[in-house]
N, C-alpha and C positions, 0 to 999 in steps of 0.2 A: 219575192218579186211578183211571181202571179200564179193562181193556181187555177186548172180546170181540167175536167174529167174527158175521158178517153178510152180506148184499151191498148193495151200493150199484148200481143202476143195474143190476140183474141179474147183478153183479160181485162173487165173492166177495172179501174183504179183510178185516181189523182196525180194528176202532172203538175207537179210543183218547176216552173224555169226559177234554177237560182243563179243562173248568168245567162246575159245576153250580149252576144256583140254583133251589129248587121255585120252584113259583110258589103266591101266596099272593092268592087271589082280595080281601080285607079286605074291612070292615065300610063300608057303604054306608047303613044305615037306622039308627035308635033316635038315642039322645042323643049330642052333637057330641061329648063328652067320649071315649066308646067307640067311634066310626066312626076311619077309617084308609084309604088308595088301596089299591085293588089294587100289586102289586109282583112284582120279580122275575121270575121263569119263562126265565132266560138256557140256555142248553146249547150248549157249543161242543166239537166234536169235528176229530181229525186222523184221517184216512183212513190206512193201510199195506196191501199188498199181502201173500198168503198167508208171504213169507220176511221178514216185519217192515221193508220199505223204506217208506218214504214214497211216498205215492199221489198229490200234488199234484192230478193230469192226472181222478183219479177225484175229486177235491173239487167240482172244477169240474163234473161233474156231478151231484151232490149238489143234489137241489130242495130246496124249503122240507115239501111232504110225506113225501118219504122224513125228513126231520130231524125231523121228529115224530114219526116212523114210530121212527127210534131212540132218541130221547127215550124215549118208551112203554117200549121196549126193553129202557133203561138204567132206570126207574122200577119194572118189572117183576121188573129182579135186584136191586135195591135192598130189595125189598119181601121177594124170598125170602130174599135173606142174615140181613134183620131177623128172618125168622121163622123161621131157624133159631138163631141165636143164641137168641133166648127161648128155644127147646126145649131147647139145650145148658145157659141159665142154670137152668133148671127142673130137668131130668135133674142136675145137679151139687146142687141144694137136695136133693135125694130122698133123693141115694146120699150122705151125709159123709165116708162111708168114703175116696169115690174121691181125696180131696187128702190 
């Protein structure tokens, strides 16, 4: 899905996300029709070491805040990638020429 470096445990390595699910807090109040549970919010990641090996031994230190810690992370490129595609869809409306 996506990979990008980081550390874990003060340990530099490769963060592989091989699932993602936002989390979607739903609708709790107003009419039964339009309420919904909360859901989602899964994120599971594989650990590799600087030469792309599998990190097993560094998972196993991997707490629950550092995984939120990457989460944020992984939410945070997620958000720049989005916002530069707009700027690219934008920039290609402007220019017609460029296709």
């Amino acid at each position: 899905m996506s990979r990008f470096n980081d550390r874990v445990a003060g340990i530099p390595c490769q963060v592989e996300v091989v699932y993602y699910e936002p989390y979607d807090p739903g609708v709790t109040s107003g009419p039964p029709e339009h309420c919904y549970p909360p859901e989602g919010g899964d994120f599971e990641v594989e650990l590799y070491d600087r030469k792309g090996y599998r990190a097993r031994w560094l998972e196993a230190k991997l707490t629950a805040d550092e995984l939120d810690r990457l989460r944020e992370a992984f939410e945070a490129r997620l958000e720049d990638e989005r916002a530069e595609a707009q700027i690219a869809a934008y920039e290609a409306r402007q220019d017609p020429g460029a296709w």
